[in-house]
N, C-alpha and C positions, 0 to 999 in steps of 0.2 A: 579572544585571540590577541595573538602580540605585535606588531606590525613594526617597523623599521623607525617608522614617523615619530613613535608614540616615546620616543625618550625626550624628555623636557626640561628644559629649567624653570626653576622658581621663578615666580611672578616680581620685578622689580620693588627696590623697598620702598616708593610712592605708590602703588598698588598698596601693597601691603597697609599701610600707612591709612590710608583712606579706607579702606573695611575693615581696618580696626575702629577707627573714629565714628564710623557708619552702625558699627555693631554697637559700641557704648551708648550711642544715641537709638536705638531700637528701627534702626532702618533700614527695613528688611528687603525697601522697594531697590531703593538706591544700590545697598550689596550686591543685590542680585545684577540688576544694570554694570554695573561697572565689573563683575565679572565675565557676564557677557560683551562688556564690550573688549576688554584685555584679549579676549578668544577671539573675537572676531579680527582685531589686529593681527594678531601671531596666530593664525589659523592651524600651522602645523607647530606649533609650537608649548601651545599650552593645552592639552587634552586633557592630561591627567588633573591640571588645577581644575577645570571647567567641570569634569568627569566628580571632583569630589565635593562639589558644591553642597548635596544635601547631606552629607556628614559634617562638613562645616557650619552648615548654617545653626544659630543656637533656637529657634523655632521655628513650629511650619508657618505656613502664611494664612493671615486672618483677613484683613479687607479684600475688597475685590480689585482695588490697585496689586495687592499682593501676588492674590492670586493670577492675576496677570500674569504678572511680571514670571510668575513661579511655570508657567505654562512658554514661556518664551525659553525660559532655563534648559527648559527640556528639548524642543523644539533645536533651542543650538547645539545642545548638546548631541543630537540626531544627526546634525547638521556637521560638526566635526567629526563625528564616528564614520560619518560616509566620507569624508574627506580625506581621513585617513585610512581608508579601504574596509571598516571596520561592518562591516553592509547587513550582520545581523545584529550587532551590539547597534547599530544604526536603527533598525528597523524597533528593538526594542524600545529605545528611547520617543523615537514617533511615538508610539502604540501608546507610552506612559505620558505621552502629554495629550494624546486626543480622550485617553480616558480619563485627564485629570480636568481637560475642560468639558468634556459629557457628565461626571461626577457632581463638580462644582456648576454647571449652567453659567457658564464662563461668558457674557456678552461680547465676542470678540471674533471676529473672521479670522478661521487658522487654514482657509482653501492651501493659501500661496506656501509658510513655511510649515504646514504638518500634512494635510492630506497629500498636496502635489509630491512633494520627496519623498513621504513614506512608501507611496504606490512607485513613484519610479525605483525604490530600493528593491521592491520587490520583483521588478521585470529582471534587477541585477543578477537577483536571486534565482530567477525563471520560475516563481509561481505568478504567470501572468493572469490565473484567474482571478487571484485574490487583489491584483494590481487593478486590473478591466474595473470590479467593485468596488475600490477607493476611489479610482478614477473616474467612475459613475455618478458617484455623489458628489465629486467637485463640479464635473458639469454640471449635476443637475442645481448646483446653487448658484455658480457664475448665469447658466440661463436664467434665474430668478431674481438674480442683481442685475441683468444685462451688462454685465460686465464682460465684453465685447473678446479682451485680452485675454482675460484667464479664460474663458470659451474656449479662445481658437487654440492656444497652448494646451489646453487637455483634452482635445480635440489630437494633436500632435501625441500626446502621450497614450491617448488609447491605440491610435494608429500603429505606434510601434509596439504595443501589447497584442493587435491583434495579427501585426507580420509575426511577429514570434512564434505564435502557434499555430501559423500557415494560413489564417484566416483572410488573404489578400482582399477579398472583396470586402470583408467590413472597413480593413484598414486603410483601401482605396476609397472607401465614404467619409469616415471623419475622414481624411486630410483637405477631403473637396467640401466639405460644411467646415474645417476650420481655417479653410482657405480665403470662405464668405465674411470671415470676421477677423482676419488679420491683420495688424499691423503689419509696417516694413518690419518690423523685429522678428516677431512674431512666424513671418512668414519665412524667413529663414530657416527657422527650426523644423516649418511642415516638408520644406524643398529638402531635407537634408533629409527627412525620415522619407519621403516621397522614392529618394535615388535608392535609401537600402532596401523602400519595398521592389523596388524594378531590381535589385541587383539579386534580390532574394528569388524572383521569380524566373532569373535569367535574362531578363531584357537588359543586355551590359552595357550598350552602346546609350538607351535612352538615362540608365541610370550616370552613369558618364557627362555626359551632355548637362543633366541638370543639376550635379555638383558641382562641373566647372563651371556654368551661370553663378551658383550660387556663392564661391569663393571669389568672385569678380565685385560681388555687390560686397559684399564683408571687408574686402580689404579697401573701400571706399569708405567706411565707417571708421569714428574714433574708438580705439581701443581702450576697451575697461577687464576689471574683471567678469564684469557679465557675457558682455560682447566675445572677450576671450574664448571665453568655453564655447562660445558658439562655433567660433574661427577651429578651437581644437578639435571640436564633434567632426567638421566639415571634414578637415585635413585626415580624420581618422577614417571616413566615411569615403570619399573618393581614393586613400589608400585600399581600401576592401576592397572598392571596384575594380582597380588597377593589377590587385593580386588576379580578383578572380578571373581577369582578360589578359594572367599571365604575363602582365608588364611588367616586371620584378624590378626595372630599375625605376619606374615611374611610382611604385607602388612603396617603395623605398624611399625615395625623395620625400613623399605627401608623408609618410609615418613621421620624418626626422624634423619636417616643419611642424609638426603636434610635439613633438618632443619640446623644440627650440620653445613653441607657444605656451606650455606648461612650465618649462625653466621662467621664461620672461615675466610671467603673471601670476605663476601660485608658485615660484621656484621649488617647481619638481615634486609638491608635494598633493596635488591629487594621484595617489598611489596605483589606485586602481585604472585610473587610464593611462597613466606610464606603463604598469603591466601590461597592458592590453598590447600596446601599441611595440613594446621590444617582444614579446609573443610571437607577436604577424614580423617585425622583422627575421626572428627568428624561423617561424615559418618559411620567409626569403629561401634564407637560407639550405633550410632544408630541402627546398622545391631547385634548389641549385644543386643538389649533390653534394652541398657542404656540411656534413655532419657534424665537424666537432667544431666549424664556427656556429652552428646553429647552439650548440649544447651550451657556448659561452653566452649565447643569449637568453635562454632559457635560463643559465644559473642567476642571469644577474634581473631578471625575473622574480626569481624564488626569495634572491637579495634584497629585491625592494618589498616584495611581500613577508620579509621575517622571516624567512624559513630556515634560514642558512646557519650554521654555530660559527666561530672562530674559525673552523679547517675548512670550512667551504662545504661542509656537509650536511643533507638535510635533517632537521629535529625534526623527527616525528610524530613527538607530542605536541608539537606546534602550528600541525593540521589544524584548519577549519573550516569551514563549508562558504567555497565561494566558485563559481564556476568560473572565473579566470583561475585560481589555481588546479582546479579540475584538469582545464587545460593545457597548461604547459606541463602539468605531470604527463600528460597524455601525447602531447609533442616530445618531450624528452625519450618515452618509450619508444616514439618511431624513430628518432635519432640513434637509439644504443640499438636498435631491431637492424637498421642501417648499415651500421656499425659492426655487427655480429655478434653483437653484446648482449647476449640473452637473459639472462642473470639481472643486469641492470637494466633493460628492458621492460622483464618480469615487474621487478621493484617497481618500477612509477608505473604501471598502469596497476598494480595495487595501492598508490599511494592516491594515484585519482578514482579508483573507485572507492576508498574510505574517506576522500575529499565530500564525492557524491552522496556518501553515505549521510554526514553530517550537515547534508543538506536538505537530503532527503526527511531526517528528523524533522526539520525546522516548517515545514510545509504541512499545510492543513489540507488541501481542498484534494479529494482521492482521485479527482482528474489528471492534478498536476501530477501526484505522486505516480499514477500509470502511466505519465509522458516519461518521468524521468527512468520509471523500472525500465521500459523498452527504449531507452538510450544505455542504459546502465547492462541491458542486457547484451548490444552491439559490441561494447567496449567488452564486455567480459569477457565475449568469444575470443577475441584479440589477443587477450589473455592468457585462455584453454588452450589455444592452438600453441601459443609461445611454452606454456610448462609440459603441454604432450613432448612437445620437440625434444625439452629438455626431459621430458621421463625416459624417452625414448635413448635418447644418447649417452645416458649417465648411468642408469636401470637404477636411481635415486627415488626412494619409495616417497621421499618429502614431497617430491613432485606429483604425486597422487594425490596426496591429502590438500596441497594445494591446489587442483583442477577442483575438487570435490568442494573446498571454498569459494573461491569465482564461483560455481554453479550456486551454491544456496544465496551467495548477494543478489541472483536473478530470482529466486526463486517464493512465491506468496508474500515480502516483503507483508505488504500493506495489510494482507488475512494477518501475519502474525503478530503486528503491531496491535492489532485489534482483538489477538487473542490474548497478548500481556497484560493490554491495559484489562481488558475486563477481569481476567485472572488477581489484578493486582487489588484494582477497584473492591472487588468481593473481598478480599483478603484483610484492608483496613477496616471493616466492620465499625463505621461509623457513618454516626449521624450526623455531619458536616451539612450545614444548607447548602454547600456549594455543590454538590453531589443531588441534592435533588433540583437545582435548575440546571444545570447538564443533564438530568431525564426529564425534566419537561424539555427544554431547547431541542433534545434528539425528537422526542416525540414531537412535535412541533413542527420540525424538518420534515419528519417522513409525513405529514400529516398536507404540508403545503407541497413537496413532492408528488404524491399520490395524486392529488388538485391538479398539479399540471398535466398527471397525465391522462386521465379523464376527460378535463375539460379545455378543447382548444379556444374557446373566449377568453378563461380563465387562469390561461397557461401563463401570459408575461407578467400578470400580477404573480401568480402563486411563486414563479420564480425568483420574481426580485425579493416577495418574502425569504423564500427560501434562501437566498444570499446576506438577507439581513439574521437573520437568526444563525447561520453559520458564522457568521463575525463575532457575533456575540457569543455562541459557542466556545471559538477559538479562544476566547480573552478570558473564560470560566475555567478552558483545560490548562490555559497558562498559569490561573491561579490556584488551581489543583496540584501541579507539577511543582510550581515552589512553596507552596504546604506540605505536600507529600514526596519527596524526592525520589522516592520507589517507582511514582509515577511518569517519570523522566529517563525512561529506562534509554541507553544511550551508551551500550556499551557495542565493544568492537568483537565482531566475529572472529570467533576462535575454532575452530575446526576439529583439534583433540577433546579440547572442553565438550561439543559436542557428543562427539565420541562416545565420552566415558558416562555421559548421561543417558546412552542407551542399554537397554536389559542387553547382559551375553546370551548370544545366540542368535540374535536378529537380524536376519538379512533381510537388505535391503538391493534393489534395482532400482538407478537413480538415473534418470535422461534429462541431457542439454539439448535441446533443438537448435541449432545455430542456422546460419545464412548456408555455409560453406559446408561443415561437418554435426552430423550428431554425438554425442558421447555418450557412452552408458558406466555410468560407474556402478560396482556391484558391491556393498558394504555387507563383511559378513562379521557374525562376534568381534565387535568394535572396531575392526580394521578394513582399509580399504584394498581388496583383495586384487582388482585390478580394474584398467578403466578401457572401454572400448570405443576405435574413431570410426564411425561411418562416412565414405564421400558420398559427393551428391546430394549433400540434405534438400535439397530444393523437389529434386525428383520423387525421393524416398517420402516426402513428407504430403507433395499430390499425391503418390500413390497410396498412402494411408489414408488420407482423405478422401480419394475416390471408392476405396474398397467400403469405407464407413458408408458413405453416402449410396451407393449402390445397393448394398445387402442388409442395410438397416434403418436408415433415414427411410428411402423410400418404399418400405413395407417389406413384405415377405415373399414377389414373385421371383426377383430375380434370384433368391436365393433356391426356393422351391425350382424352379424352372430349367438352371443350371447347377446341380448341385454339385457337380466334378467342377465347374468352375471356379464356384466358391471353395470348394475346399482347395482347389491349386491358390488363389488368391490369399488364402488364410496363412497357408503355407507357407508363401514366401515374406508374410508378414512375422510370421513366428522367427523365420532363418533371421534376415533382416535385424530384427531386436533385440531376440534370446538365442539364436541358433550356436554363439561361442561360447555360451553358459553352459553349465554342467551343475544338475541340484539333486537331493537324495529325493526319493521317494518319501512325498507327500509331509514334506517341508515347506514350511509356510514361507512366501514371499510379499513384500510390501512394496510395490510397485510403486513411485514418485514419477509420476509422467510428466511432459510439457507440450505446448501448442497442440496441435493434433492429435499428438501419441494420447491425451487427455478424453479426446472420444473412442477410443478402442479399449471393448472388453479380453485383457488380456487371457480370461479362462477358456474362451469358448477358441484361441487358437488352435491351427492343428500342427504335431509335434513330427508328423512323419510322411513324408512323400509319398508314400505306396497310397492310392486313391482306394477302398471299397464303396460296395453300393451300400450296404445297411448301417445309415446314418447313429443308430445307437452306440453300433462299434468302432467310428472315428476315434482317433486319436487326440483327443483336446485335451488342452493341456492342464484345465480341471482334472481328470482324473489321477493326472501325478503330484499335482501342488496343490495346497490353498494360498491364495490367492485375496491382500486386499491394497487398498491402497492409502496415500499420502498425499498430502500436497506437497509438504519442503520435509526434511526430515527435523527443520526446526519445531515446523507445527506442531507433527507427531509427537516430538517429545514434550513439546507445551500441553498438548491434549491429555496428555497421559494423565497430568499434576491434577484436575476437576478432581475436587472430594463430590462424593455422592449423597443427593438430598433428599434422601428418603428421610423421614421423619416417627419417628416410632408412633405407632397408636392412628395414623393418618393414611387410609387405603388408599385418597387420591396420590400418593405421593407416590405410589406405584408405577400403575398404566393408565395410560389415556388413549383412547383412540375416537377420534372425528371419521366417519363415513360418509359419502355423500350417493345413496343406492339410486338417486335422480336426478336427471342432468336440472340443473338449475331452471325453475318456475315451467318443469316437466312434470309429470305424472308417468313417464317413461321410465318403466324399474332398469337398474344395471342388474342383473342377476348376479355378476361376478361380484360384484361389492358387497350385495347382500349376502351370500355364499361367502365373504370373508370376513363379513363383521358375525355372521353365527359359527362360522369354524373357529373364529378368535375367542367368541362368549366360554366356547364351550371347554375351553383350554386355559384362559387367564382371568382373573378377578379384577375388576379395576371399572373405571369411568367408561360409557359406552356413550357416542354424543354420534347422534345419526339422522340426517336429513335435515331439518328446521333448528335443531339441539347445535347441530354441527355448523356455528355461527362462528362471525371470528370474534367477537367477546368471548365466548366458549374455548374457542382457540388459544387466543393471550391468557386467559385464565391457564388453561392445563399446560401452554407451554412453560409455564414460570412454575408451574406446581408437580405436575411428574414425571418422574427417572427414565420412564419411556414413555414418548409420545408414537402413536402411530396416526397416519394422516393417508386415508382411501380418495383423493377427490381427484378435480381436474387441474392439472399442471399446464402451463403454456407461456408463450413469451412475447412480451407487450412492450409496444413503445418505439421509437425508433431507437434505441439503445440495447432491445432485446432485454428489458427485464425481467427476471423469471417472477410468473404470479401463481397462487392459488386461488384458485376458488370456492368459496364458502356459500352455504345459505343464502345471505344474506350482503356481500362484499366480497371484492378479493381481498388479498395481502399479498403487497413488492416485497422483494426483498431487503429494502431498503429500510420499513417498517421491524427488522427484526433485529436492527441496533440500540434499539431502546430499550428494548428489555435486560430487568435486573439480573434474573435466572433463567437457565437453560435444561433441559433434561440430557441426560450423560447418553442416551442415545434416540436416533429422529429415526421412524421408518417411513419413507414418503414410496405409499405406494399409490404412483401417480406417473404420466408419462412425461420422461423427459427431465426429472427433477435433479441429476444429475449434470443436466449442460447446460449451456447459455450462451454470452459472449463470449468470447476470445479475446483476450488483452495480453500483449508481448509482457514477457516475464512475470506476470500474476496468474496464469491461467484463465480458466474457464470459471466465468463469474454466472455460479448456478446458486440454486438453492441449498444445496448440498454444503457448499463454499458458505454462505450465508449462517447458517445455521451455528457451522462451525466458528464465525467469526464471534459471535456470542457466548459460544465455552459449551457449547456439545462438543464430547470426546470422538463420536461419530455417526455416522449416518447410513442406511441401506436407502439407495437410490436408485432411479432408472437414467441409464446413457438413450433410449428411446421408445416413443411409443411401446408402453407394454401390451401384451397378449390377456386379457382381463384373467382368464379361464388360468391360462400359466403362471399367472404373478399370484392370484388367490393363492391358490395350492400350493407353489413354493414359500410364499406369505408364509402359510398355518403351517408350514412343516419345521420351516427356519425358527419359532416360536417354540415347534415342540421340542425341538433341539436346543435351544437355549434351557429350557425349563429341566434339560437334564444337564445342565450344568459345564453345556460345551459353550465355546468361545462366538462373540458374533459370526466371525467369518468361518468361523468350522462349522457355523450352526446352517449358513446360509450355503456354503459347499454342501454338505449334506445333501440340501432342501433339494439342489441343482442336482447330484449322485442319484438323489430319487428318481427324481424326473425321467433323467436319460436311463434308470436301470427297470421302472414301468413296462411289463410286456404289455399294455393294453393300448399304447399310445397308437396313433397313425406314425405312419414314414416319416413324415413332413414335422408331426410335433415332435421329434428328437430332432431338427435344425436348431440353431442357437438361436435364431430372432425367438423363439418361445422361450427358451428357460436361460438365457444370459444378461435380460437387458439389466436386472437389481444386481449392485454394486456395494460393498462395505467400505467408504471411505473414513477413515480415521484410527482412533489407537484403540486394539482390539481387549477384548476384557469381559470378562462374562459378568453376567446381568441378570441381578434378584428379580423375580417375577413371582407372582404370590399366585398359585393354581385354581383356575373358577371352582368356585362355592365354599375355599378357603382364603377369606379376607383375612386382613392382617386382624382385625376385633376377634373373628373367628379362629387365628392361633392363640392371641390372648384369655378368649374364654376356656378354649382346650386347656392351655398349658395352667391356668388357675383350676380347672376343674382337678387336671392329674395331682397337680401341687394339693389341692384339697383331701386328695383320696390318698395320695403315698403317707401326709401327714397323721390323717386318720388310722391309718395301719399302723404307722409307725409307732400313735398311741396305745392303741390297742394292744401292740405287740408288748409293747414295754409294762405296760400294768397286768398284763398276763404272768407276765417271769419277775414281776418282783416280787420280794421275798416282805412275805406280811408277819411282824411280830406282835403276839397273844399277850394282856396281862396274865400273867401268872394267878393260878386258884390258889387259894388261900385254902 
């Protein structure tokens, strides 16, 4: 990124002068020194000298003075990238000096200038978990030094990492244990983080109270540049308050004394709390009703951050990921929203959610990254409502295709991050070492994860492992990323691009779940046909939730019991969702749900208000459609790209199926499972792993080896996190555990209950197994949304298989299986309800699927086909020495 600060002059020619002389003499310590010191003078002044140090220097560093010194290089260099607002170019530079003193066994404490500001850059950042972890191991060395200061100061820094992510009671502990070990300095910094935890929780008045104590003692202190930034933290800090208690001219005053305090000590050039601080004035502003004095603020804002060209406009190649600029894009949009300015409105809250975007990249831990989706997902709504308005008033089809963008930035992000890398990963087909310690580190992870959750003695060990092996992770994908730059994938969403990469003909039904409105967009042969607003999303989305929870969560009476109820309830879920649609007969649909629409099986809806009694002739809206689903339409189209890994000559590379016919260290048969592993023998050729066989070594083995895996066992959800587990013979397996695998089979059938749901996470969906599977590069999966019907999922099982084996599509094959079902005169009443034949689901990109038919293995076409080839040949000899023509010597 390019920042305001960062234009520089040359270094004076007594600089110059002296690391020329420095270098003729081989003194690489001294060079280094005296460019670090030149930076440290001119702090906003020489970045780009400081920045080009190791292309100047004429070698690396040998002694361990050198290396020092070469480790401090870095360090400042860290240190001006954040000073110039520069806060991932910053965070890089950290990273590259803590691994050059972990590399090197550097004898040298880097608590104070590498650990402490690299974890504060990352709170900048708002990956506070990965900040909580650097800041972890600085305590835990200051407690080992008894170094009393740096204790109680990181002590203050975990504090503000744990308000950040609402964690008020951890962040109320350190500041009262780095309370026990403060200095007067020291303590300043915890009373400061102390008011923004009270200002963050709403208590205004006590947070009030302890920033004005705490500006009374500061301005009793000599002022430095240390002390400074303390005095500027404070006046920024009791500003916040001041806004939040609607003080606007108090709140005003305290920002312009941080202004004056940054002129005086770093003349203006800590960037990014200049931005912060004209933002919230700007803010002021805005909370006045002054729109276009707000906007002057905000631009000069954008001006200090570099964004601005010669005309005052923004470059938008000059985006990058920093959540102060996230924000004033996001202030600007309420300013032009204010304003009536919709159009420029629009613009900056897409310019802050591609700010967020490039933030988003830069984050490792899949926590952070679900905080940031469901932030990312509030603002987008803001969005949708802003370009419906304008769809509406213009009848401007752009404005389609852009609602249909905003929704996929909400949309599986982090599943599809997961499904590039491994698509790409596979793709380089190499033997890189760095490639197999990212699969042990992954294995590793899921191995000290799984520990924790098993064992709560064991749990705050397994975790902190689990935290060290993600760091070290992190610093492996970094160095994958700039080896492989395919691996960096970091490009911006394009919405036609999309588009044009799906097959014609494809429609698509695509749901935003918002605060206020739902939207349906419905994409048919690559265009966006039209988009639909529902109000009330709040009501609409309990009442899908309640209708789930009632007539399938909780078993099958109240469906049995009331069944005119159920079907009026189904009913108005159908109007509700689909009712302004209009589709041909028995057109396939590929449903993209979100939040709770994500638990509703859209087939077993009903399409027509007239109620009868004879449940077989309901009107669901399987019989007019097939029916599967998506997560984003990004995914789908990612999914599609899986080449398939069958292997000539190798029958496991077929089918696999695990059964489990007895509930674990039972002797109690499932009949149903048994009845599906011998309907399956008798239909498919392939690996059959059943009971004790059905181990999860067995497991990992056939996942990584064949094209379809089928999995009969017990599904359920563990943990306080709800993670979805299986169970095996012998162990379960998290879902967690199935990131580490190399290969995937192109399709999963988990006939199991429940393997379709999980948690619920704002703009990532339902983190199932399903979801799991596919993060790995399965194209797709047949799942359950709940407890299956043993007897009903068999049977549609083996029917779904028979119908593949003729060559129909998963989800035609699996529609089918379900037509059967409901067209059976032998069933009871009750077994034509949906809770028996709707809970299995086809989620992913649909495709028919080679299956090699029982008692014809693939060794068994190759001896056929050698046998035929043997016998055509033989005829063919035969034939031909038959009709040729034999010439006699002549009799003499």
């Amino acid at each position: 990124m390019t920042l305001a600060a960062q234009t520089v002059s040359s270094p004076p020619v007594v600089i110059t002068r002296s690391l020329d002389s420095l270098k003729k003499n081989n003194n690489l310590s001294d060079w280094i020194y005296t460019r670090i010191d030149y930076a440290q003078a001119y702090p906003g002044e020489s970045l780009s000298f400081l920045m080009n140090s190791a292309a100047a220097a004429w070698r690396k560093p040998k002694s361990a003075t050198e290396i020092q010194a070469w480790v401090l290089l870095l360090s400042h260099q860290g240190y001006n990238q954040m000073y110039a607002g520069n806060i991932l170019n910053s965070i890089n530079c950290y990273e590259q000096a803590y691994n050059y003193w972990q590399d090197h066994q550097v004898n040298m404490d880097i608590s104070d200038f590498v650990l402490k500001p690299w974890a504060n850059n990352y709170t900048r950042l708002g990956d506070y978990e990965k900040a909580i972890f650097i800041q972890q191991k600085t305590l835990n060395y200051a407690l080992k030094e008894q170094d009393e200061e740096l204790a109680a100061t990181t002590y203050n820094n975990l504090g503000i990492s744990y308000r950040s992510i609402g964690d008020f009671k951890k962040a109320m502990e350190c500041i009262e244990l780095g309370s026990q070990k403060a200095t007067f300095s020291s303590l300043i910094l915890l009373n400061n983080t102390l008011a923004d935890i009270y200002k963050e929780k709403n208590e205004l008045k006590l947070a009030e109270s302890i920033i004005t104590k705490n500006m009374v003692r500061q301005k009793k202190m000599k002022q430095d540049q240390e002390t400074a930034y303390w005095l500027l933290s404070s006046y920024t800090t009791a500003g916040d308050v001041q806004f939040a208690l609607t003080n606007f001219p108090a709140a005003e005053r305290y920002y312009r004394l941080g202004l004056q305090t940054n002129d005086q000590y770093y003349k203006g050039n800590r960037l990014r709390e200049k931005a912060y601080i004209i933002t919230q004035l700007g803010k002021i502003k805005l909370g006045l009703k002054q729109a276009k004095v707000a906007l002057v603020y905000f631009n000069q804002t954008l001006n200090t951050l570099g964004l601005l060209d010669a005309k005052g406009q923004v470059n938008q190649n000059k985006i990058f990921g920093d959540n102060r600029l996230q924000d004033v894009f996001y202030q600007r949009s309420l300013a032009y929203s204010y304003l009536g300015e919709e159009k420029e409105a629009l613009q900056n809250i897409y310019w802050s959610l591609l700010t967020r975007d490039k933030i988003r990249f830069e984050l490792a831990d899949v926590k952070t990254k679900q905080r940031f989706q469901s932030e990312t997902k509030q603002m987008a709504e803001k969005a949708i409502t802003i370009a419906f308005g304008l769809l509406e008033k213009t009848k401007q089809h752009h404005y389609a295709e852009i609602i249909l963008q905003l929704i996929e930035q909400t949309k599986a992000r982090i599943l599809l991050d997961d499904i590039r890398r491994n698509q790409q990963q596979l793709s380089l087909q190499t033997r890189d070492s760095l490639f197999l310690q990212q699969q042990n580190l992954e294995s590793a992870i899921a191995y000290q994860e799984k520990i924790s959750l098993h064992s709560s003695g064991g749990s705050k060990y397994a975790k902190e492992n689990s935290a060290d092996l993600k760091f070290k992770l992190e610093y492996v994908n970094k160095k994958l990323r700039e080896r492989y730059p395919a691996l960096a994938w970091n490009e911006e969403l394009n919405v036609q691009s999309i588009l044009k990469r799906v097959p014609p003909g494809t429609h698509f039904i695509l749901f935003f779940s918002g605060l206020d409105y739902i939207y349906t967009v419905e994409i048919n042969n690559r265009q966006v046909q039209q988009v639909i607003r529902t109000s009330h999303a709040l009501q609409v989305k309990q009442m899908i939730s309640d209708f789930v929870e009632t007539y399938y969560n909780n078993g099958i009476e109240a469906m049995t019991n009331k069944p005119k109820d159920f079907y009026d309830a189904s009913f108005r879920c159908y109007q509700l969702l689909l009712g302004q649609f209009s589709f041909k007969k028995n057109e396939g649909l590929i449903i993209i749900p979100d939040e709770v629409i994500g638990r509703l099986s859209f087939e077993s809806l009903i399409t027509d208000q007239s109620y009868q009694r004879s449940i077989a002739r309901w009107p669901f809206l399987l019989k007019k459609q097939g029916i599967s689903y998506a997560f984003s339409l990004q995914t789908w189209i990612n999914q599609s790209r899986r080449k398939h890994m069958i292997v000539s000559g190798n029958e496991n590379k077929g089918f696999a199926g695990l059964f489990m016919t007895h509930q674990v260290n039972d002797k109690q048969l499932i009949p149903a499972v048994a009845l599906e592993a011998s309907s399956l023998k008798k239909l498919i050729s392939g690996r059959f792993l059943i009971d004790n066989e059905a181990d999860t070594k067995n497991f990992f083995d056939a996942f990584e080896q064949a094209d379809v895996l089928h999995i009969s066992t017990h599904s359920y959800l563990s943990g306080p996190h709800k993670e979805p587990t299986l169970s095996f013979s012998d162990d379960e397996v998290f879902l967690f555990e199935l990131a580490a695998r190399k290969n995937a089979p192109g399709l999963v059938v988990l006939s199991a209950c429940r393997t379709a749901d999980g948690m619920m996470t704002d703009g990532e969906g339902i983190i199932s197994l399903s979801r799991g599977f596919a993060a790995i590069g399965t194209q797709g999966t047949i799942a359950s949304l709940w407890n299956v019907n043993d007897d009903a999922a068999a049977k549609i099982t083996a029917d779904t298989y028979k119908n593949m084996l003729k060559e129909m599509k998963i989800s035609s094959s699996l529609r089918e299986a379900k037509l059967n079902w409901l067209n059976n005169p032998r069933l009871t009443s009750d077994q034509y309800l949906p809770y028996y034949w709707d809970a299995l689901i086809f989620m992913g990109y649909d495709q028919q699927v080679n299956l090699p038919k029982a008692g014809w293995s693939v060794s068994s076409y190759l001896l056929i086909s050698l046998t035929f080839l043997f016998i055509l040949t033989a005829t063919f000899l035969f034939y031909r020495s038959k009709n040729k023509k034999v010439t006699y010597p002549a009799l003499k």
